[in-house]
Structure formats: structure tokens, C-alpha cells
C-alpha atoms as a printed R data frame, in Angstrom:
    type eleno elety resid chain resno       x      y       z
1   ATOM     1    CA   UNK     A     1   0.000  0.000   0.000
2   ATOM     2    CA   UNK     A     2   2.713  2.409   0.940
3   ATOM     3    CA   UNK     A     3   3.766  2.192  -2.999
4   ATOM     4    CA   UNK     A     4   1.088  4.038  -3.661
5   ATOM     5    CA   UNK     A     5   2.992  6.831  -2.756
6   ATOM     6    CA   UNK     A     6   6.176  6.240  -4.327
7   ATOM     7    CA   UNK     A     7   7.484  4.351  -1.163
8   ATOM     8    CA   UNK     A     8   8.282  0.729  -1.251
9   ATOM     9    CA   UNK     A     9   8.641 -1.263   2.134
10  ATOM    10    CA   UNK     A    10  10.404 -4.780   1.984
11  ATOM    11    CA   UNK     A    11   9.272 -5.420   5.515
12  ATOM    12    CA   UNK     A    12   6.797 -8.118   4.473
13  ATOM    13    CA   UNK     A    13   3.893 -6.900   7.235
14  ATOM    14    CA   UNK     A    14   3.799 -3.440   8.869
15  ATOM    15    CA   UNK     A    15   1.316 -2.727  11.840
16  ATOM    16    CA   UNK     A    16   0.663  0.930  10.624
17  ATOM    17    CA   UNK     A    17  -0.172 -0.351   6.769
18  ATOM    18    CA   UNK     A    18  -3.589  0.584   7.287
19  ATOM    19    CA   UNK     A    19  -2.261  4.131   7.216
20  ATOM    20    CA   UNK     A    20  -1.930  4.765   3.668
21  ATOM    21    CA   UNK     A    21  -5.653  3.236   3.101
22  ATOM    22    CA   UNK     A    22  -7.121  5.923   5.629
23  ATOM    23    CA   UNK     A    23  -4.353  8.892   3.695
24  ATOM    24    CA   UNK     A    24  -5.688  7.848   0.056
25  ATOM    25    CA   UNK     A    25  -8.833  7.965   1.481
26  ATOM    26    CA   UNK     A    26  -8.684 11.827   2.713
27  ATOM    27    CA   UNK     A    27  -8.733 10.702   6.336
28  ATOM    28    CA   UNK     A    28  -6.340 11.961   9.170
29  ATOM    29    CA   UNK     A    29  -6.214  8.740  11.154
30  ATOM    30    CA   UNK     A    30  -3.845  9.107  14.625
31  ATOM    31    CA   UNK     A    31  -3.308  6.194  16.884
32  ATOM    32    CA   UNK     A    32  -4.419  5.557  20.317
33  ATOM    33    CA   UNK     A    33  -2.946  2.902  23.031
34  ATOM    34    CA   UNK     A    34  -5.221  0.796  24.382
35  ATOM    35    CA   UNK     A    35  -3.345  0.438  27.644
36  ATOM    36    CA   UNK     A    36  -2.816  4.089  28.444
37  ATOM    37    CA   UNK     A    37  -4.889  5.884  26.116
38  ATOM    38    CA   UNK     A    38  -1.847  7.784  24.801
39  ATOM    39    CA   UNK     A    39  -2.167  9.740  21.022
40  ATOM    40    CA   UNK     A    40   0.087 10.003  18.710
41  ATOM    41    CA   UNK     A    41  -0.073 11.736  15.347
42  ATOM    42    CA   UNK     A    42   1.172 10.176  12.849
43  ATOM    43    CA   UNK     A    43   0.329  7.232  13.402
44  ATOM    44    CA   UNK     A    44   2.616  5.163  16.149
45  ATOM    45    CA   UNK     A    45   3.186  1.273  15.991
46  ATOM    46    CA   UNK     A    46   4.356  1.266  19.455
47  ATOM    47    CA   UNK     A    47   3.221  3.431  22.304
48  ATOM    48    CA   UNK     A    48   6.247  6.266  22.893
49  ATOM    49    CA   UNK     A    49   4.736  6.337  26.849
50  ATOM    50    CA   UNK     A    50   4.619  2.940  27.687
51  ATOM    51    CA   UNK     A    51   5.999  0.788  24.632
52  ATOM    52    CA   UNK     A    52   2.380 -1.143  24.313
53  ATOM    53    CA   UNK     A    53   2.083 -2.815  20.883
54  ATOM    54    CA   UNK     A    54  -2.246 -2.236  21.514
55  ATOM    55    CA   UNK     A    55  -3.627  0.674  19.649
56  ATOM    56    CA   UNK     A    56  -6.453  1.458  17.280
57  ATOM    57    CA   UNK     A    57  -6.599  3.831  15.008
58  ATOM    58    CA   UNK     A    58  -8.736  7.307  15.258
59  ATOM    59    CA   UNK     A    59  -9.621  9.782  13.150
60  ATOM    60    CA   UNK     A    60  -8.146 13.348  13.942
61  ATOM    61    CA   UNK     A    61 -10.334 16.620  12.758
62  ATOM    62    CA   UNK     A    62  -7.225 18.252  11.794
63  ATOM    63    CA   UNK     A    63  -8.158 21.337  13.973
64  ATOM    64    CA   UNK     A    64  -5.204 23.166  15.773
65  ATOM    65    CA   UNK     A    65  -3.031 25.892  16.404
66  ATOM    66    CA   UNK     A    66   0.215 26.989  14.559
67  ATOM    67    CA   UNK     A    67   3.165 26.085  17.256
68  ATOM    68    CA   UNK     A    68   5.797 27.784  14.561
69  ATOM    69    CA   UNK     A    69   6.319 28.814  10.878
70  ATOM    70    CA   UNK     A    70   8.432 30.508   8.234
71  ATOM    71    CA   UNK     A    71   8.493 31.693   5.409
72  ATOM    72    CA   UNK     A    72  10.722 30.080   2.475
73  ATOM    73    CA   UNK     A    73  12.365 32.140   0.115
74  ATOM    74    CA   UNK     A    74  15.483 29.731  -0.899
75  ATOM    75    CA   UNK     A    75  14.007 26.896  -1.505
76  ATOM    76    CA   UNK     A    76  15.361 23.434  -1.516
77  ATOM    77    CA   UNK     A    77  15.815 21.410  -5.011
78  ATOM    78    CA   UNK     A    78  13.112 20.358  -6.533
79  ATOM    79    CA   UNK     A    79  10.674 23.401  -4.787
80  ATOM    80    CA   UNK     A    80  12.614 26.791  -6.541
81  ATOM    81    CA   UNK     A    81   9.550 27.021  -8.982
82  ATOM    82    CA   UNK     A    82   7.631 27.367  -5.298
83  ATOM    83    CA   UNK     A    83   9.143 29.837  -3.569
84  ATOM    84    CA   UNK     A    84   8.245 32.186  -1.347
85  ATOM    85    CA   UNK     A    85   6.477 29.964   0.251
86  ATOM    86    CA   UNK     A    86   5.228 29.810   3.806
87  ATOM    87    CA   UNK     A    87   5.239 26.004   6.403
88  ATOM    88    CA   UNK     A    88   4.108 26.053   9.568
89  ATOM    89    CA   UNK     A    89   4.246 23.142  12.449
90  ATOM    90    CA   UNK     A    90   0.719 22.570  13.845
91  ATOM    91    CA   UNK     A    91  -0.090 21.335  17.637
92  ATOM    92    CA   UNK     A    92  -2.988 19.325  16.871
93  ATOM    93    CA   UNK     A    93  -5.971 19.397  18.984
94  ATOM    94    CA   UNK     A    94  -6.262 15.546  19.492
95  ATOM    95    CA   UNK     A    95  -2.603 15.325  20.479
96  ATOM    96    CA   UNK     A    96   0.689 15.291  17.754
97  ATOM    97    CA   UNK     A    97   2.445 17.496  15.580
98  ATOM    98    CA   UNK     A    98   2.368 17.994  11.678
99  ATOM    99    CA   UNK     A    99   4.164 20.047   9.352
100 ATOM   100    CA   UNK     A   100   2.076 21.624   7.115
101 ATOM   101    CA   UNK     A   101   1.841 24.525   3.829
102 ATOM   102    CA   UNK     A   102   0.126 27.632   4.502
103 ATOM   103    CA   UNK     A   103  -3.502 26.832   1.947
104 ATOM   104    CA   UNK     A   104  -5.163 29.886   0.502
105 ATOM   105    CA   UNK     A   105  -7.707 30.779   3.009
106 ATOM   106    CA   UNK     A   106  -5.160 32.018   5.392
107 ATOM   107    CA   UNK     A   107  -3.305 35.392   4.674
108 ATOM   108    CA   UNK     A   108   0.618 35.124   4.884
109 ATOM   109    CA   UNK     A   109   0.140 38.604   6.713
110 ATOM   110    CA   UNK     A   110  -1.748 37.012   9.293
111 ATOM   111    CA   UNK     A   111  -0.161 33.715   9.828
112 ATOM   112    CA   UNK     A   112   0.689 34.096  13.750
113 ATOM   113    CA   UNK     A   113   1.807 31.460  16.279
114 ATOM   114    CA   UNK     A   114  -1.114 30.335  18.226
115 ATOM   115    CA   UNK     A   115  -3.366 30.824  15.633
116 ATOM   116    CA   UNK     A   116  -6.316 28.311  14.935
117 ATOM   117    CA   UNK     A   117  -6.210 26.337  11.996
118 ATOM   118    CA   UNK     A   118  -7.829 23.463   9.807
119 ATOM   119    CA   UNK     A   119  -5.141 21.272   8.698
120 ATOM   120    CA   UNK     A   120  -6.326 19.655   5.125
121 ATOM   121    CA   UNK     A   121  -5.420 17.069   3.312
122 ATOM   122    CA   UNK     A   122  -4.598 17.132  -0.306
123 ATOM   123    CA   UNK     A   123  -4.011 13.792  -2.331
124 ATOM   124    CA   UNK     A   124  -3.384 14.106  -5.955
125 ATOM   125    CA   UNK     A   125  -4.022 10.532  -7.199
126 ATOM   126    CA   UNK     A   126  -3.941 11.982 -10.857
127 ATOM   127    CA   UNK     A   127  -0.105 11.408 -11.006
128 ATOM   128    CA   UNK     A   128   1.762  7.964  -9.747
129 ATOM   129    CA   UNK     A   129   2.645  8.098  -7.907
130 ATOM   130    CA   UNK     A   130  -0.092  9.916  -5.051
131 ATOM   131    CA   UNK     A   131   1.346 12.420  -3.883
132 ATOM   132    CA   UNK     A   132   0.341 14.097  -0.420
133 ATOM   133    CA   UNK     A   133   0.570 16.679   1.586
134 ATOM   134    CA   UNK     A   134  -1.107 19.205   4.516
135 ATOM   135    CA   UNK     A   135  -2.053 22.580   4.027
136 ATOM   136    CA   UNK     A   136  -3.252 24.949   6.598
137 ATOM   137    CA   UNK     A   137  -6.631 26.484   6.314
138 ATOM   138    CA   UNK     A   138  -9.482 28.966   7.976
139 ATOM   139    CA   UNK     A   139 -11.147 26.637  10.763
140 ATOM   140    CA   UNK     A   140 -14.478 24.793   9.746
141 ATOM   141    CA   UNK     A   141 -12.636 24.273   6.000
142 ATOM   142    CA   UNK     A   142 -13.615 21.030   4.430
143 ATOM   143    CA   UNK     A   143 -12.610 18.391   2.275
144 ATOM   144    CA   UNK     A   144 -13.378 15.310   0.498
145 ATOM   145    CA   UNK     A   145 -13.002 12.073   2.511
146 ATOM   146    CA   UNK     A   146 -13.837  8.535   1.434
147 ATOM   147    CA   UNK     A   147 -17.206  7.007   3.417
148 ATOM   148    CA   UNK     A   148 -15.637  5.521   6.857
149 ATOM   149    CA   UNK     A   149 -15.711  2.251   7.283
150 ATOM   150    CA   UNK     A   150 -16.922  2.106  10.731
């Protein structure tokens, strides 16, 4: 599954796999343990609080608040046709951390740490491979998302 994004694992079974379903499906899926109810986004095959292999995955809203950004004006290779360009790390409200672009409903000018924010995110399945990413939106933004299976 992970080759659908231009990744190939060799490890013949990976707990997290299910991942890359929820991603191509539009959905921010997190983990939770089932022994101490910790939450970790992305998604964690082990517990980082108390190494439990137990955990079920959970789907995030994507609201939170911008813990950092900056603005890019030399970008790396393969983003110069990009720049300026503006990333920002996100607290998220259901516990983890994301990096993320700043979308188009948000005004550079304002972009402020602390500031609430809909994280989206954008799959372009038009190209192999699917390539995705997070950008940072005005809260209550919406996106498409696959029907759950729940």
C-alpha cells in the first residue's frame, strides 16, 4: 500500500499499513494505546509512553493551532519554482504534531503562532505516484473524505 505513494517497504507486514488506506482515502487517522490511552499523530506502531504494541486507530479533525512557521524564500531542489512559500508546524488538537503549507484561506500577513487552523489534506491521485501533503486552512474548512468504514 505504501507504494502508492512512491514508497516501497520490503518489511513483508507493517502494523501501521492501514495508514496509507485511511491517507488515500482523505482521512487523518492518529493512533491511540489501548493500555494508556496515549495519542500520537502520525500514526505510532508502538506506544512512545509505555511501549504497548495495543492501539487502534482514530480519526483526527485536523483542527489546531500553529506552534511555529516561516516563510521560504530559498528553496530546496526540486521546490525553486515554489518559492516564497510559507510552512508552519501545527499542535494538533487531538494530540501530535504535523508540518504543514500555509492553503489559501489564510493570509501570509496574518499567519501568527497560536493561531487556529484546519489542517487539510490534499491527495493528488492523478499522477503515480499519489502524492500528499497538509495545508493549513481557515477553521471549519472542508474536504473530500472517502465514506468511513466504521
Amino acid at each position: 500500500m505504501f507504494s502508492w505513494f512512491g514508497k516501497v517497504s520490503f518489511v513483508p507486514y507493517s502494523k501501521v499499513q492501514d495508514f496509507a488506506v485511511h491517507l488515500k482515502g482523505g482521512r487523518m487517522m492518529g493512533t491511540v494505546c489501548k493500555q494508556c490511552g496515549q495519542a500520537s499523530f502520525p500514526p505510532r506502531a508502538d506506544c512512545p509512553e509505555c511501549m504497548s504494541a495495543e492501539f487502534e486507530f482514530k480519526e483526527w479533525s485536523g483542527k489546531g493551532k500553529i506552534y511555529t512557521f516561516t516563510k521560504i524564500d530559498a528553496a530546496p531542489t526540486g521546490f525553486e519554482d515554489d518559492v516564497p512559500y510559507t510552512v508552519a508546524v501545527v499542535d494538533l488538537d487531538e494530540g501530535g504534531r504535523l508540518l504543514a503549507w500555509v492553503g489559501e484561506t489564510l493570509a501570509e500577513s496574518d499567519t501568527a503562532i497560536g493561531m487556529e487552523v484546519q489542517v487539510v489534506p490534499r491527495i493528488f491521485e492523478d499522477v503515480e505516484p499519489i502524492k500528499v501533503y497538509y495545508t493549513l486552512e481557515q477553521p471549519g474548512t472542508t474536504w473530500g473524505k472517502a465514506p468511513s468504514s466504521e
